[in-house]
LUMGUVO-727013 format. One line per field, with one value per residue (C-alpha): residue number from 1; x, y, z. Coordinates in nm, 4 decimals, always signed. Layout:
nr	c(NUM / ...)
X	c(X / ...)
Y	c(Y / ...)
Z	c(Z / ...)
***
This chain:
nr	c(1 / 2 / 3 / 4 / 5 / 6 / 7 / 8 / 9 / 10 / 11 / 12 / 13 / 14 / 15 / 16 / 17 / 18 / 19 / 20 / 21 / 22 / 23 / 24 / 25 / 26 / 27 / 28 / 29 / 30 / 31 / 32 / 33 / 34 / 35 / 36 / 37 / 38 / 39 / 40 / 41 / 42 / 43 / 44 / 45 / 46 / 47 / 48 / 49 / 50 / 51 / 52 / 53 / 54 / 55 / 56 / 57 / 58 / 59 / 60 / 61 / 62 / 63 / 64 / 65 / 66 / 67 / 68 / 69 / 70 / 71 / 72 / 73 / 74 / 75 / 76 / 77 / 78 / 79 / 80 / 81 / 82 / 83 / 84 / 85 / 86 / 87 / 88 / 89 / 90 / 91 / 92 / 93 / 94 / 95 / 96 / 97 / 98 / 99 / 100 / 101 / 102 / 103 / 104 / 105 / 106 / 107 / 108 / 109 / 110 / 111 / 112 / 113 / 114 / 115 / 116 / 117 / 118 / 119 / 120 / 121 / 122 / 123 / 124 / 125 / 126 / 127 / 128 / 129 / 130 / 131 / 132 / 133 / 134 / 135 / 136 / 137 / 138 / 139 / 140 / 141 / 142 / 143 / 144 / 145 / 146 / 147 / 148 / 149 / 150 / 151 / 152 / 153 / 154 / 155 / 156 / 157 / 158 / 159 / 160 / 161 / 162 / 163 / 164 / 165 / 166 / 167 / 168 / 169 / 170 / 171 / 172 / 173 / 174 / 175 / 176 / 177 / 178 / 179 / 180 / 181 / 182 / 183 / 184 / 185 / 186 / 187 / 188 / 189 / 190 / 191 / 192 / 193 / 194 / 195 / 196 / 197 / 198 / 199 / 200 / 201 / 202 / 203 / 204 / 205 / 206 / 207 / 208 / 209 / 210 / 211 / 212 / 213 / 214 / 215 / 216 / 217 / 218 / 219 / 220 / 221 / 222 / 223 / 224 / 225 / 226 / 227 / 228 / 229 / 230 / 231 / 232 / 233 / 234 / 235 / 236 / 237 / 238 / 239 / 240 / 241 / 242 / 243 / 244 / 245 / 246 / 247 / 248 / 249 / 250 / 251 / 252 / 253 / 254 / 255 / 256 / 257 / 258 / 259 / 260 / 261 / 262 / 263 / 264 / 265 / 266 / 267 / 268 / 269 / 270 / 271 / 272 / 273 / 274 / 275 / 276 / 277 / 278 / 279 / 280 / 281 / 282 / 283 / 284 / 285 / 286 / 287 / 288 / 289 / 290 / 291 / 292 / 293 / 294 / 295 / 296 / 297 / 298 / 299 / 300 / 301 / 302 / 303 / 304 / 305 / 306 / 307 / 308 / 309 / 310 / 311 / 312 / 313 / 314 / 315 / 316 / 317 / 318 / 319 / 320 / 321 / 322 / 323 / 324 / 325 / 326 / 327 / 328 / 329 / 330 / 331 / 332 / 333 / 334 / 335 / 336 / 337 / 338 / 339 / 340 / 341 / 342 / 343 / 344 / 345 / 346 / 347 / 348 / 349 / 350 / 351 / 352 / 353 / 354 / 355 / 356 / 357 / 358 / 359 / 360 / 361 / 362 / 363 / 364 / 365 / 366 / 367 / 368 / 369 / 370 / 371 / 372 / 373 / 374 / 375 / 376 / 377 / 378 / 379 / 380 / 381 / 382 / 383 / 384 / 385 / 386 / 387 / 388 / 389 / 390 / 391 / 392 / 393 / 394 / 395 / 396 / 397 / 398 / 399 / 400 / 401 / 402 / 403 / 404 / 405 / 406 / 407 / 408 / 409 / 410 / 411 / 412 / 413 / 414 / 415 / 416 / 417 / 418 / 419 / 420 / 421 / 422 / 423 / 424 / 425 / 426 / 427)
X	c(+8.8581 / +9.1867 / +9.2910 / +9.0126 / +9.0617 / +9.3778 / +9.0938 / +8.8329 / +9.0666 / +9.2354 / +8.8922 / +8.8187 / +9.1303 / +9.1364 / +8.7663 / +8.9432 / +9.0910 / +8.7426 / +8.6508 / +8.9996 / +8.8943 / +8.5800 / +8.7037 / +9.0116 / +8.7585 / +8.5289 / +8.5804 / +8.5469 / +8.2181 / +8.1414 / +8.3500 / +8.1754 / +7.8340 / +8.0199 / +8.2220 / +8.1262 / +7.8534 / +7.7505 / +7.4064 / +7.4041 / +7.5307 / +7.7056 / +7.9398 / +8.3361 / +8.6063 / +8.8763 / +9.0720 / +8.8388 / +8.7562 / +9.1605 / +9.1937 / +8.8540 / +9.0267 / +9.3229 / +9.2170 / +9.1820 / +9.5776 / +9.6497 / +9.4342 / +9.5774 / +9.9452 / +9.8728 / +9.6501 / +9.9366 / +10.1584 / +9.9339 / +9.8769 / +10.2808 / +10.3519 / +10.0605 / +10.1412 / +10.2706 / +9.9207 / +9.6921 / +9.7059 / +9.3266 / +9.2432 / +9.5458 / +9.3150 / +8.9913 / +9.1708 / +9.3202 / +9.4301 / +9.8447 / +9.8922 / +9.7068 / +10.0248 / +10.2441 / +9.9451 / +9.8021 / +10.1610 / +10.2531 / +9.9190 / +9.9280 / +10.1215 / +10.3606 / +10.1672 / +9.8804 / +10.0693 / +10.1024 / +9.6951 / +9.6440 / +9.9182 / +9.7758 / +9.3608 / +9.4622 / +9.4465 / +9.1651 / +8.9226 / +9.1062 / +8.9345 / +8.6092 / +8.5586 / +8.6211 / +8.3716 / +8.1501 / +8.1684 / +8.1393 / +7.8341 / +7.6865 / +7.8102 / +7.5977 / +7.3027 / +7.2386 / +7.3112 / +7.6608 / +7.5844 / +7.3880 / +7.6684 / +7.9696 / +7.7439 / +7.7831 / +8.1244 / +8.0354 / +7.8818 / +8.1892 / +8.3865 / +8.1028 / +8.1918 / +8.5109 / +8.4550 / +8.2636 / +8.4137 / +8.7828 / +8.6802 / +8.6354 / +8.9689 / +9.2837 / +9.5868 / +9.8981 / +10.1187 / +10.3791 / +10.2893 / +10.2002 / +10.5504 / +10.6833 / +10.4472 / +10.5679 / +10.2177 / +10.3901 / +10.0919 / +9.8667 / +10.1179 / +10.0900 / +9.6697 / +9.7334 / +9.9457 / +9.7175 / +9.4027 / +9.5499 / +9.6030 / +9.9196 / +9.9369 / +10.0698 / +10.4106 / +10.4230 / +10.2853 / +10.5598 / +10.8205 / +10.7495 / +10.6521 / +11.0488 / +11.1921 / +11.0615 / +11.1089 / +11.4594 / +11.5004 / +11.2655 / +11.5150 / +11.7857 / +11.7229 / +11.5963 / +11.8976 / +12.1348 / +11.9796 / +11.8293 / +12.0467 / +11.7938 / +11.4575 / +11.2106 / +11.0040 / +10.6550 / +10.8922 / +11.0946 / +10.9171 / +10.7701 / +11.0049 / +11.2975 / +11.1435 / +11.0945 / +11.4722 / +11.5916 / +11.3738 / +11.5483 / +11.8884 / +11.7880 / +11.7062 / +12.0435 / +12.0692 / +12.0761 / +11.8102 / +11.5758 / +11.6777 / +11.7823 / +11.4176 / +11.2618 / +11.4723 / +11.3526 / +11.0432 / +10.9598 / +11.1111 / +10.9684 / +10.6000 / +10.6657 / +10.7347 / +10.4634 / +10.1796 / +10.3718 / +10.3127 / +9.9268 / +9.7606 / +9.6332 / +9.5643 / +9.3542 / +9.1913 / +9.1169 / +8.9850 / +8.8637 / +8.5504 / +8.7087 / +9.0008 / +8.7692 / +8.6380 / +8.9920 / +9.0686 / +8.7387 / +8.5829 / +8.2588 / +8.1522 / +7.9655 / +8.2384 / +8.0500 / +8.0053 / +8.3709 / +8.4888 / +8.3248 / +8.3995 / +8.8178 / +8.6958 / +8.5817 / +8.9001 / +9.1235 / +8.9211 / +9.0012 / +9.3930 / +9.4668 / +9.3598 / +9.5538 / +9.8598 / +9.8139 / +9.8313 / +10.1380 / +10.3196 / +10.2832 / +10.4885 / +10.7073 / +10.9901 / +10.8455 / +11.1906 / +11.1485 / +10.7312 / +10.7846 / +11.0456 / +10.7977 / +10.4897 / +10.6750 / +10.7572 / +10.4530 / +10.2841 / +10.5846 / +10.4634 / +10.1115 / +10.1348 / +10.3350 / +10.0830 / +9.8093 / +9.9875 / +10.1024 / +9.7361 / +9.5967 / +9.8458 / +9.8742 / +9.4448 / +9.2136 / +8.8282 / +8.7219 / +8.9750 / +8.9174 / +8.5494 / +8.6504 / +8.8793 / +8.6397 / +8.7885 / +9.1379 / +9.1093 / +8.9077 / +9.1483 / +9.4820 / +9.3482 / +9.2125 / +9.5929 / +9.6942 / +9.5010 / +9.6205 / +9.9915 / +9.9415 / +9.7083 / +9.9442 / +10.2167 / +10.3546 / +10.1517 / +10.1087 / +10.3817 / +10.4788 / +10.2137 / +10.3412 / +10.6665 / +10.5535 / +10.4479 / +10.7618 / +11.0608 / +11.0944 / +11.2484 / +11.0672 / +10.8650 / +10.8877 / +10.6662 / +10.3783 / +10.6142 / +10.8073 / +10.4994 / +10.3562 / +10.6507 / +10.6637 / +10.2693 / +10.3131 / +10.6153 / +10.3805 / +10.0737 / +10.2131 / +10.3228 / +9.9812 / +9.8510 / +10.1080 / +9.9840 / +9.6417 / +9.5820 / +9.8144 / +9.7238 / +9.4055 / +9.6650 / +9.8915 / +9.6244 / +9.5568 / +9.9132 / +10.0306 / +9.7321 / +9.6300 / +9.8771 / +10.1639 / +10.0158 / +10.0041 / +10.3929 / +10.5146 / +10.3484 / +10.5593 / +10.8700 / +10.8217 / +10.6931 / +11.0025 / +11.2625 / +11.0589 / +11.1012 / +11.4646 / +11.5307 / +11.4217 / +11.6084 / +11.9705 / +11.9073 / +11.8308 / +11.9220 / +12.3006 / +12.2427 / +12.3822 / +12.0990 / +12.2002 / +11.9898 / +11.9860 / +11.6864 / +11.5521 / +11.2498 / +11.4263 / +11.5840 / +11.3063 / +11.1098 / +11.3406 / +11.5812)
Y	c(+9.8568 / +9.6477 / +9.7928 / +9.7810 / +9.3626 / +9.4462 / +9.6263 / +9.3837 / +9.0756 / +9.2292 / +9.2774 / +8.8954 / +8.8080 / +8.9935 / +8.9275 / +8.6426 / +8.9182 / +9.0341 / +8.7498 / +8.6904 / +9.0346 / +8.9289 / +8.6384 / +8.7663 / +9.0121 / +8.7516 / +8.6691 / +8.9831 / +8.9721 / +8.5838 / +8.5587 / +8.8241 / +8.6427 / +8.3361 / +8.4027 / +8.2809 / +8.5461 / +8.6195 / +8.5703 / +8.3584 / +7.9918 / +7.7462 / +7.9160 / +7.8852 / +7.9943 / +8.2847 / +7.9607 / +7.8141 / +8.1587 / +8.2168 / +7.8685 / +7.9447 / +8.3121 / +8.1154 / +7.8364 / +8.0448 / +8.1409 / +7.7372 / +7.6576 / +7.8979 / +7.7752 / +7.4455 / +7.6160 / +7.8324 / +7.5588 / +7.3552 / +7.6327 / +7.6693 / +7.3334 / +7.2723 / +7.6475 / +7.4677 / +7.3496 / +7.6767 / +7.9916 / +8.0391 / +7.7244 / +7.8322 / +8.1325 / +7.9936 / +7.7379 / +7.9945 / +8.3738 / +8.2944 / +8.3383 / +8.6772 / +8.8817 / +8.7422 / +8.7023 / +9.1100 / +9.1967 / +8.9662 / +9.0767 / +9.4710 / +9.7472 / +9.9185 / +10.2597 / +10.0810 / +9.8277 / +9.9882 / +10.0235 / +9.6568 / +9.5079 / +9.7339 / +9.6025 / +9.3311 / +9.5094 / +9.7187 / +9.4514 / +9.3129 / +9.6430 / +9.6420 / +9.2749 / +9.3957 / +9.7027 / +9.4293 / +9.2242 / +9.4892 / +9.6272 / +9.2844 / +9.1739 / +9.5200 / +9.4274 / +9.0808 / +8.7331 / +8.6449 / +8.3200 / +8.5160 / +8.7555 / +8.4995 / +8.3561 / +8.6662 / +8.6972 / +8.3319 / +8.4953 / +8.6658 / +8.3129 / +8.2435 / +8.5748 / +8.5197 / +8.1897 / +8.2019 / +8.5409 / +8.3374 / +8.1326 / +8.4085 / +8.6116 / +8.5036 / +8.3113 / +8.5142 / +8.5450 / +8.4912 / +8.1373 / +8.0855 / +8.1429 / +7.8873 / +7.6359 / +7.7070 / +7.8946 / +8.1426 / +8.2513 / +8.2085 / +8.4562 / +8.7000 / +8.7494 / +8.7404 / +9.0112 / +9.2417 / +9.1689 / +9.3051 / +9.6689 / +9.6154 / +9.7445 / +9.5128 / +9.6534 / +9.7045 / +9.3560 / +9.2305 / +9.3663 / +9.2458 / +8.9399 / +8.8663 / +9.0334 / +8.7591 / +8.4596 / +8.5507 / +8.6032 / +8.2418 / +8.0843 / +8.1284 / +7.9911 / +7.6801 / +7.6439 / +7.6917 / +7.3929 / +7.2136 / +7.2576 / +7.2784 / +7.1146 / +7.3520 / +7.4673 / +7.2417 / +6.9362 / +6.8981 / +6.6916 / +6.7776 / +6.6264 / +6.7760 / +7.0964 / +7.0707 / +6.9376 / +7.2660 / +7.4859 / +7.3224 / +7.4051 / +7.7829 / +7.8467 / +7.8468 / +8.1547 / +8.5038 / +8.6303 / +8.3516 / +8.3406 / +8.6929 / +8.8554 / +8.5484 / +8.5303 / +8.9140 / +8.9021 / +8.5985 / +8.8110 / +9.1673 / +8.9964 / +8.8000 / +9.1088 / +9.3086 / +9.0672 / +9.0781 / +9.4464 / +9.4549 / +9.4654 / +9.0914 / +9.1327 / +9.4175 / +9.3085 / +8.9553 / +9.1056 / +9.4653 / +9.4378 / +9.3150 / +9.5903 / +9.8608 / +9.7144 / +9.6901 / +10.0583 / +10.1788 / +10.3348 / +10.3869 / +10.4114 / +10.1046 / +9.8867 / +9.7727 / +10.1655 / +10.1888 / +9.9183 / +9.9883 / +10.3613 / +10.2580 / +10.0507 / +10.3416 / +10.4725 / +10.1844 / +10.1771 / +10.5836 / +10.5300 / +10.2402 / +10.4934 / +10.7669 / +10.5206 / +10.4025 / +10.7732 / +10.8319 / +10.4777 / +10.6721 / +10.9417 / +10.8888 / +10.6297 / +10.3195 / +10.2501 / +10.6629 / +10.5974 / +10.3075 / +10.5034 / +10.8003 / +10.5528 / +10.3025 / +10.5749 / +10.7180 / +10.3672 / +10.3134 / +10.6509 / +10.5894 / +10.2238 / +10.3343 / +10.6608 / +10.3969 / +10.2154 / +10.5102 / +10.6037 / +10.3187 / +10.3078 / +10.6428 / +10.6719 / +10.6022 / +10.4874 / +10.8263 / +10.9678 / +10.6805 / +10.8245 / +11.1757 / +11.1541 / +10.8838 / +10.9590 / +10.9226 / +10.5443 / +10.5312 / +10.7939 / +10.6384 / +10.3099 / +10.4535 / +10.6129 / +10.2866 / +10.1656 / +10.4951 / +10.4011 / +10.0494 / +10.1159 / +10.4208 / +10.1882 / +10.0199 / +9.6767 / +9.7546 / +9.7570 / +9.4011 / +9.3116 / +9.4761 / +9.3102 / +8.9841 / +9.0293 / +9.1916 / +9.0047 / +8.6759 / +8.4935 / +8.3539 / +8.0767 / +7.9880 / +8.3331 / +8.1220 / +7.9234 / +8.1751 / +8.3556 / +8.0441 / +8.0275 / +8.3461 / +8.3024 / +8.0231 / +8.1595 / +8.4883 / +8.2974 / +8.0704 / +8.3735 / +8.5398 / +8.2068 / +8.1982 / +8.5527 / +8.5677 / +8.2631 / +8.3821 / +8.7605 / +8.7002 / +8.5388 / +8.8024 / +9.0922 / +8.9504 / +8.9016 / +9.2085 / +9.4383 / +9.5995 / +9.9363 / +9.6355 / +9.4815 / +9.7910 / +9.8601 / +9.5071 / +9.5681 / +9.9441 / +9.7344 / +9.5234 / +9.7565 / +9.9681 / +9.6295 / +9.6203 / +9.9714 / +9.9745 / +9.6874 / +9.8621 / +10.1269 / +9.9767 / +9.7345 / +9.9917 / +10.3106 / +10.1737 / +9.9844 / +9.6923 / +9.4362 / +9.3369 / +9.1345 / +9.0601 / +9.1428 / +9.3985 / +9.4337 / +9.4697 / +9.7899 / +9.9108 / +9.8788 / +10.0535 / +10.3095)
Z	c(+7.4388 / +7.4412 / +7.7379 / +7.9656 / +7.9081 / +8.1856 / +8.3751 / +8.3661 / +8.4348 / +8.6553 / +8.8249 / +8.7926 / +8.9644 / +9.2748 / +9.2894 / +9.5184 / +9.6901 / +9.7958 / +9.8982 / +10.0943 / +10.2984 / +10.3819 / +10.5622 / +10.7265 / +10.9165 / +10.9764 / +11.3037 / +11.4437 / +11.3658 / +11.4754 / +11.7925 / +11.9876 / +11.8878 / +12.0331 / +12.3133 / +12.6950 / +12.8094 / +12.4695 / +12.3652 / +12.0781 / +12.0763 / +12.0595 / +12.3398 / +12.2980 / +12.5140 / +12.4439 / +12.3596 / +12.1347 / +11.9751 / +11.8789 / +11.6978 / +11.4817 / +11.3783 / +11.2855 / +11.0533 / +10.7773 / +10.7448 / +10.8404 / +10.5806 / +10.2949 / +10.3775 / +10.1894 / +9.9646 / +9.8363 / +9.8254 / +9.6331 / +9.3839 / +9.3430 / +9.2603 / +8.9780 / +8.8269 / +8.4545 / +8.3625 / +8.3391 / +8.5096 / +8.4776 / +8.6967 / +8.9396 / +8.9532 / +9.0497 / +9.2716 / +9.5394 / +9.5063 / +9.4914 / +9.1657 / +9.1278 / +9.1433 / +8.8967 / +8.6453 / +8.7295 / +8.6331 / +8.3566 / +8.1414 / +8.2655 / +8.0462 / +8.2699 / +8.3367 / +8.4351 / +8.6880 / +8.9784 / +8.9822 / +8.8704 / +9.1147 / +9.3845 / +9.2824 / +9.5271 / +9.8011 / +9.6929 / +9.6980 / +10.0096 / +10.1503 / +10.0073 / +10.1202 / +10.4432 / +10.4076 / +10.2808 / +10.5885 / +10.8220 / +10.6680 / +10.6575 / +11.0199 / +11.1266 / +10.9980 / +10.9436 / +11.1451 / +11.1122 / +10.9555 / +10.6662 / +10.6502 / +10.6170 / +10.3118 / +10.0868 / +9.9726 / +9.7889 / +9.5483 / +9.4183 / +9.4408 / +9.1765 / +8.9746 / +8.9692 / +8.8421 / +8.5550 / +8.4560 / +8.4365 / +8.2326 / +7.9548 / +7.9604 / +7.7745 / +7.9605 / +8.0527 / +7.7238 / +7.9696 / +8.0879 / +7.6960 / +7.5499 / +7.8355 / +7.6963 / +7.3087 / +7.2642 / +7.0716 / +6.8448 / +7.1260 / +7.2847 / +7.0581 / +7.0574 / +7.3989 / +7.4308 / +7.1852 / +7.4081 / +7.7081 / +7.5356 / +7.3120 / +6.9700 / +6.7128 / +6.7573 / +7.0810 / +7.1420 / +6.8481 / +7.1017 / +7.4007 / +7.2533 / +7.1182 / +7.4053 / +7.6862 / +7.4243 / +7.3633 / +7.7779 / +7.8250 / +7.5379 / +7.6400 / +7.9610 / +7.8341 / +7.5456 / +7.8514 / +8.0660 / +7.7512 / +7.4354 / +7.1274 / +7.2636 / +7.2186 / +7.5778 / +7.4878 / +7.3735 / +7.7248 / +7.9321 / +8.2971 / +8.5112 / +8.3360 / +8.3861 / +8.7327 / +8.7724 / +8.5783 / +8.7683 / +9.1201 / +8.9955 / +8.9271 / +9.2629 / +9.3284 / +9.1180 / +9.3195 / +9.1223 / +9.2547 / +9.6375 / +9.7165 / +9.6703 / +9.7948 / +10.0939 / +10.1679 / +10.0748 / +10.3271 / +10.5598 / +10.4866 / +10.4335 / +10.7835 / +10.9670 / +10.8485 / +10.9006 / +11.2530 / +11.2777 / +11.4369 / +11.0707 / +11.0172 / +11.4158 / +11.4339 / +11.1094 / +11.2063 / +11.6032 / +11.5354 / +11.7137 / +12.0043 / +12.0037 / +11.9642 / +12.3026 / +12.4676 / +12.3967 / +12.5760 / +12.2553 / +12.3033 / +11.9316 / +11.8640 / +11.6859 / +11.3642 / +11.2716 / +11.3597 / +11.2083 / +10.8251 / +10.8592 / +10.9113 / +10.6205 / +10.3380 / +10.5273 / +10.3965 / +10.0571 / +10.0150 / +10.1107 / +9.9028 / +9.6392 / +9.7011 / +9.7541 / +9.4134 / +9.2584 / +9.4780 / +9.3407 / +9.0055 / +9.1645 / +9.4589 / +9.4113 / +9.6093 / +9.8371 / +9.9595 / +9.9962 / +10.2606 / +10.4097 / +10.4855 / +10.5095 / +10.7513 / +10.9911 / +11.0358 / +11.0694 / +11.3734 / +11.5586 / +11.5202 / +11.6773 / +11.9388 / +12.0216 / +12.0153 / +12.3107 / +12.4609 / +12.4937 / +12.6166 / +12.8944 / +13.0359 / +13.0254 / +13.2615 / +13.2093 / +13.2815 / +13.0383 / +12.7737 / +12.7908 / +12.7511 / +12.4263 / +12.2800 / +11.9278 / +11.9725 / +11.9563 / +11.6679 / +11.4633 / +11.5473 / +11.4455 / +11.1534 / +11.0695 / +11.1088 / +10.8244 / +10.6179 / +10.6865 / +10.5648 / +10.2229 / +10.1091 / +10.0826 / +10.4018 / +10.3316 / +10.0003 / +9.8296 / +9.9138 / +9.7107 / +9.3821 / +9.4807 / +9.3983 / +9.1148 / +8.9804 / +9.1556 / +9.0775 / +8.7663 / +8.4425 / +8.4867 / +8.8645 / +8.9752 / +9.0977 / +9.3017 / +9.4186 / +9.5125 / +9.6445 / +9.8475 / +10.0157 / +10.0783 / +10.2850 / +10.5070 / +10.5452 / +10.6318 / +10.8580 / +11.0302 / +11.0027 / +11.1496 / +11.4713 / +11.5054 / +11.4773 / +11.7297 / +11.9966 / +11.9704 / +12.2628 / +12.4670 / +12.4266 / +12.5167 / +12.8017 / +12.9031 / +12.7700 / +12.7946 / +12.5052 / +12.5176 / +12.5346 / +12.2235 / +12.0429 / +12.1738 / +12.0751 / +11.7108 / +11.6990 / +11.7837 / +11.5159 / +11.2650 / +11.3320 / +11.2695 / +10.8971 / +10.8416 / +10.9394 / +10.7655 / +10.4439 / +10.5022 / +10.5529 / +10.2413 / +10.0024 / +10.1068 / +10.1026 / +9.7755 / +9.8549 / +9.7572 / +9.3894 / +9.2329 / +8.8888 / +8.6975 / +8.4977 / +8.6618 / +8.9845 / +8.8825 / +8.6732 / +9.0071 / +9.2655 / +9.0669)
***
């Protein structure tokens, strides 16, 4: 029973996830109810219609941020608060077999939120259907309130015995839990005899924290994987998923499919739900540096098919291979669950130093969102300017920079970083 506590808070956590889905695809079920010509009111313009799809990224940016700074009191209320610190908390509590499934729960529920959504948007008024997803803010909520802190976060607040229990609940025996137990408070120590001398972690007061934690990020094994992970999370929201997402309805109209777009839209969604599962299985298998190689090239040739498509066909032709839209999109969607905009969610959780995860995390979240933002109000403007086969090009272009990125920095192992988990992760 011990072990299905990693299960079931794991569950709780990215229950925010879920709801974090359903959102994100929100608007392509609102802004065709609410766009000039539409049927429903108020009216808004193409204008209007970008800056309401967009709010939601603005909005997280200082969410994240806010989340990041007050990480030191309790990660259960940074929890309920906003969805930032999920990552580092799935991966502090989670035995390493069972990691890669936990870590990669995030994105599961990111799907079925969107499945959610979809099915929802099809069948009931979008205000009803927006409503839903509250009640798993209100799952998630009480649930939290049940499950033990991370032992992690407990050893840096001189918890130690609280550390311990914690530890066994989430699935350790008493040795195992004995070991890693001593091995993180001799790692956390040290740190804190280095920058403190003999004050013990809950006797060194806030500020003094915060003014040790500002000189670490000075160390490599702070700004390196920060540096890249702000960059590889940037590009890939960059690379037509939080865009297609965010306007699927729409797109679906763009490429002249004639399947209605709702039925479209939840069956890429069991399509997402299906792939993040078999990426998870494959994690267990496939070294995660050679996975996004093979993942992030396939996601580069479908995007640029997708454009190539849409350019070369006419309406008549468009009619004719009504399916082609539908399944290219839908590989899309395979190329990013099985790994390609997956795997930078496990990263987070595994990267960053003792004691400034959240912030790190928190961090990275609001250089990716602020991109996701930029992106997802500009991306009407940019179909019409570009048409949609030039959308679908620019996103190939990009996707290919990520994926070649990747592959210089670690296929010619020059990225050093110092931490265990680092090379636990990627050798």
């Amino acid at each position: 029973m011990a072990r299905q506590h990693q299960f079931l808070a794991s569950f709780l956590v990215n229950a925010l996830a879920l709801v974090a889905g359903a959102y994100q695809i929100a608007p392509s079920i609102i802004l065709p109810s609410l766009l000039v010509n539409s049927h429903d009111s108020p009216q808004i313009t193409l204008e209007e219609g970008s800056c309401i799809a967009s709010m939601s990224m603005l909005g997280a940016v200082f969410g994240s941020m806010l989340c990041g700074c007050v990480y030191l009191q309790s990660w259960s209320w940074l929890l309920v608060s906003g969805r930032i610190s999920i990552h580092p908390f799935v991966a502090e509590i989670s035995t390493p077999e069972n990691r890669v499934f936990t870590s990669n729960g995030y994105m599961l529920m990111f799907s079925i939120g969107m499945t959610i959504i979809n099915l929802c948007g099809a069948l009931l008024n979008w205000r009803i259907a927006c409503s839903i997803p509250l009640i798993f803010v209100l799952i998630a909520f009480i649930g939290l309130q049940f499950i033990h802190e991370s032992p992690h976060w407990l050893i840096q607040k001189g918890e130690y015995s609280k550390a311990l229990d914690s530890f066994m609940y989430y699935g350790r025996t008493k040795d195992e839990a004995q070991f890693e137990f001593l091995e993180y408070k001799d790692e956390y120590e040290s740190k804190v005899r280095d920058a403190h001398g003999s004050k013990k972690p809950k006797d060194i007061p806030l500020m003094q924290k915060w003014s040790h934690n500002l000189r670490r990020w000075k160390e490599p094994g702070f700004y390196k994987p920060l540096i890249y992970l702000c960059i590889y999370g940037s590009l890939i929201e960059l690379s037509s998923m939080v865009t297609i997402v965010t306007y699927m309805v729409i797109i679906f109209q763009k490429t002249g499919s004639p399947f209605d777009p709702y039925f479209a839209s939840t069956l890429i969604c069991f399509i997402r739900i299906f792939a993040t599962l078999i990426g998870t299985k494959l994690m267990h298998q496939i070294p995660k540096r050679d996975l996004f190689v093979a993942v992030g090239s396939f996601t580069v040739v479908v995007l640029a098919s997708l454009g190539f498509f849409c350019w070369i066909s006419s309406p008549e032709e468009k009619e004719r291979f009504a399916c082609i839209p539908l399944i290219l999109i839908s590989l899309i969607f395979v190329g990013f669950s099985l790994g390609y905009g997956t795997i930078f969610h496990c990263l987070m959780g595994e990267l960053f130093l003792p004691g400034l995860k959240s912030l790190s995390s928190a961090i990275v979240y609001s250089c990716v969102l602020g991109t996701s933002f930029v992106i997802v109000k500009y991306s009407l403007s940019l179909i019409e300017l570009l048409e949609i086969h030039g959308l679908f090009w620019l996103f190939a272009g990009v996707a290919s920079i990520t994926h070649s990125t990747w592959v210089v920095i670690y296929a010619r192992n020059h990225w050093k970083v110092s931490t265990r988990n680092f090379k636990v992760l990627f050798l």
